[in-house]
C-alpha positions as CSV (number, residue, x, y, z in Angstrom):
1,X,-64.1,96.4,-105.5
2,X,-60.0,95.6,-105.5
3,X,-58.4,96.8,-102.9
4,X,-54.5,97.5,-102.6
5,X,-54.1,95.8,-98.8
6,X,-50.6,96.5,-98.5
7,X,-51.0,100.3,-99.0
8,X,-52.1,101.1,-95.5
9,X,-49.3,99.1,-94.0
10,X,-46.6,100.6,-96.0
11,X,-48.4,104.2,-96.3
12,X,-49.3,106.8,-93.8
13,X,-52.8,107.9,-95.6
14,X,-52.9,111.9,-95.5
15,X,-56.2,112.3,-97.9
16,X,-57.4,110.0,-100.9
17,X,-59.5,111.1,-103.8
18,X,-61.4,109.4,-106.6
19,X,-59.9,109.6,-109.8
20,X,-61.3,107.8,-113.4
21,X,-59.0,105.6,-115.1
22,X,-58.8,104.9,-118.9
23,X,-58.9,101.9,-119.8
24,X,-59.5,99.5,-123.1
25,X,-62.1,96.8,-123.4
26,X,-60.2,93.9,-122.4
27,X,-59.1,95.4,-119.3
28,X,-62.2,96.5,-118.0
29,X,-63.4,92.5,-118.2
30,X,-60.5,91.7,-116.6
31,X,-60.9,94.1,-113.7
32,X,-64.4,93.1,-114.0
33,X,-63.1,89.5,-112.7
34,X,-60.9,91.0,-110.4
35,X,-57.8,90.1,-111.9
36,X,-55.5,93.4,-110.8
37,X,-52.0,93.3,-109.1
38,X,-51.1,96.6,-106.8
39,X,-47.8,95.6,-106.5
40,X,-45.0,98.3,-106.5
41,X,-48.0,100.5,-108.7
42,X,-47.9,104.4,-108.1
43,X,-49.2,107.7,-109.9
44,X,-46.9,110.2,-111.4
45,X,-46.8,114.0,-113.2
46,X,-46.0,113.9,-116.7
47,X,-46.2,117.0,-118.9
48,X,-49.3,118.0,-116.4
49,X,-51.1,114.3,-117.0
50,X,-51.1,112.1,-114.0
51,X,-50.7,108.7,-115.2
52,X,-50.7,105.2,-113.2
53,X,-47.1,103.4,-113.3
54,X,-46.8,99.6,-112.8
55,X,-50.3,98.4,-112.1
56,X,-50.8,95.0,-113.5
57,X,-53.7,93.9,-115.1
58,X,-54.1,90.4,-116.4
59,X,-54.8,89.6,-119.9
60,X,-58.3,89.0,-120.9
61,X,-58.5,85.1,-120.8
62,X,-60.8,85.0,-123.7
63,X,-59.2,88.1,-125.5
64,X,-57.1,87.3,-129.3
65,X,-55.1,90.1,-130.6
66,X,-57.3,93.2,-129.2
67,X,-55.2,91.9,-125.5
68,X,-53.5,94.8,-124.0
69,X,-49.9,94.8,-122.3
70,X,-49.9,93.8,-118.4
71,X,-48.4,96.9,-116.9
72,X,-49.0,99.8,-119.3
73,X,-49.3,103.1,-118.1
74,X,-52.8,104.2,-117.6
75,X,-54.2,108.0,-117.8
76,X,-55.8,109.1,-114.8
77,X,-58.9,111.8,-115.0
78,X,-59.5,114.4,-112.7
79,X,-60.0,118.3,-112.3
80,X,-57.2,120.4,-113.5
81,X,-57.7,121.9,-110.1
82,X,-57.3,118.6,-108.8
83,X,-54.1,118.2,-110.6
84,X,-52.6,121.2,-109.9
85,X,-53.1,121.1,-105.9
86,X,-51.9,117.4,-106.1
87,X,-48.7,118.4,-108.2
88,X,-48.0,121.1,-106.0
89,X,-48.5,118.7,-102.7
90,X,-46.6,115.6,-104.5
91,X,-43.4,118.0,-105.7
92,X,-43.0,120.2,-102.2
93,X,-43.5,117.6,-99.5
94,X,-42.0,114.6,-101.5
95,X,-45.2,113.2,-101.1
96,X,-46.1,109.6,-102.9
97,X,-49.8,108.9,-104.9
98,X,-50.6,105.3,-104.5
99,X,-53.9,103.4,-105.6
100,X,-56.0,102.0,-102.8
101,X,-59.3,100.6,-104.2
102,X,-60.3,100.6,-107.9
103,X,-64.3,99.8,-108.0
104,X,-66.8,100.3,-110.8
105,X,-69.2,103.1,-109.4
106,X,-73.3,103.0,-110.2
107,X,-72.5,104.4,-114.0
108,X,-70.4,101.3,-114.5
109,X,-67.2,103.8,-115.2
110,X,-63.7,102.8,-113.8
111,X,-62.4,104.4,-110.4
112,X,-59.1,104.6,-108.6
113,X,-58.8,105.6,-105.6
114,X,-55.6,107.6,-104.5
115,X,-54.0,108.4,-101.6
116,X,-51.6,111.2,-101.3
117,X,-49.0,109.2,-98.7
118,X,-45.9,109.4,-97.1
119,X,-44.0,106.1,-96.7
120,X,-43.6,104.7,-92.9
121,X,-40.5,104.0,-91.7
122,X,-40.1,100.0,-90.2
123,X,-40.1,101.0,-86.5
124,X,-43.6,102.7,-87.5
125,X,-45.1,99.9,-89.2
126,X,-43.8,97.5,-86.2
127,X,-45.8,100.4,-83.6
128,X,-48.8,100.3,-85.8
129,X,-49.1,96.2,-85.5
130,X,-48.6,96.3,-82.0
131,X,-51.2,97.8,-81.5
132,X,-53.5,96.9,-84.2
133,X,-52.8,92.9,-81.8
134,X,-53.6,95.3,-78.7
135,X,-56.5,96.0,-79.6
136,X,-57.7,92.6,-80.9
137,X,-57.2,91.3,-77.6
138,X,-59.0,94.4,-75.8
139,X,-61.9,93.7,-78.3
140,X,-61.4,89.6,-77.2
141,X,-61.9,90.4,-73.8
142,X,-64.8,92.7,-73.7
């Protein structure tokens, strides 16, 4: 399981849901191998797809010509009833999707998980590691 660390410092987390990902044979090896960047990646409407922008997956190490390009765009698969209450969340409330974890579930297929987040502002992420220390200590002390 890869997990997108940074998400829950720069995000506030309002509700996540699974979400397949399509992807081709070289990239599932090398997400197998755990060889995935997060980095600036986010999910976005597109003629009532939701795809994932700007993930980075490394090239298959042992792959030739069947190799696939880093940072393609990857189709995401859920419920048009899923789509449409996300669309409607992400286009009213200026709301942002953003991969947390993506983890092969007990079939083997590809999953994303996405959170539908609003960004935190730097006095909030400064709060939030105050007292994520505060409660270190507590927990040192007790």
């Amino acid at each position: 399981m890869l997990e997108n660390r940074k998400a829950r410092h720069n995000y506030e987390i309002l509700e996540t849901y699974e979400a397949g990902i399509a992807l081709r044979g070289t990239e599932v090896k090398s997400v197998r191998q755990g060889k995935v960047d997060f980095t600036g990646s986010y999910a976005r409407f597109e003629d009532g797809e939701l795809w994932l922008e700007d993930l980075y997956i490394a090239p298959y190490e042992k792959g030739s010509y069947t190799n696939h390009d880093p940072r393609r765009r990857r189709k995401l698969l859920l419920h048009k009833h899923e789509l449409n209450k996300l669309r409607g969340r992400v286009e009213q409330r200026g709301l942002t999707l953003v991969p947390l974890k993506i983890y092969f579930n007990d079939r083997g297929y590809a999953k994303v998980l996405l959170a539908l987040a609003r960004g935190k502002r730097d006095y909030q992420k400064k709060e939030d590691d105050k007292k994520r220390t505060l409660e270190r200590e507590m927990e040192k002390w007790y």
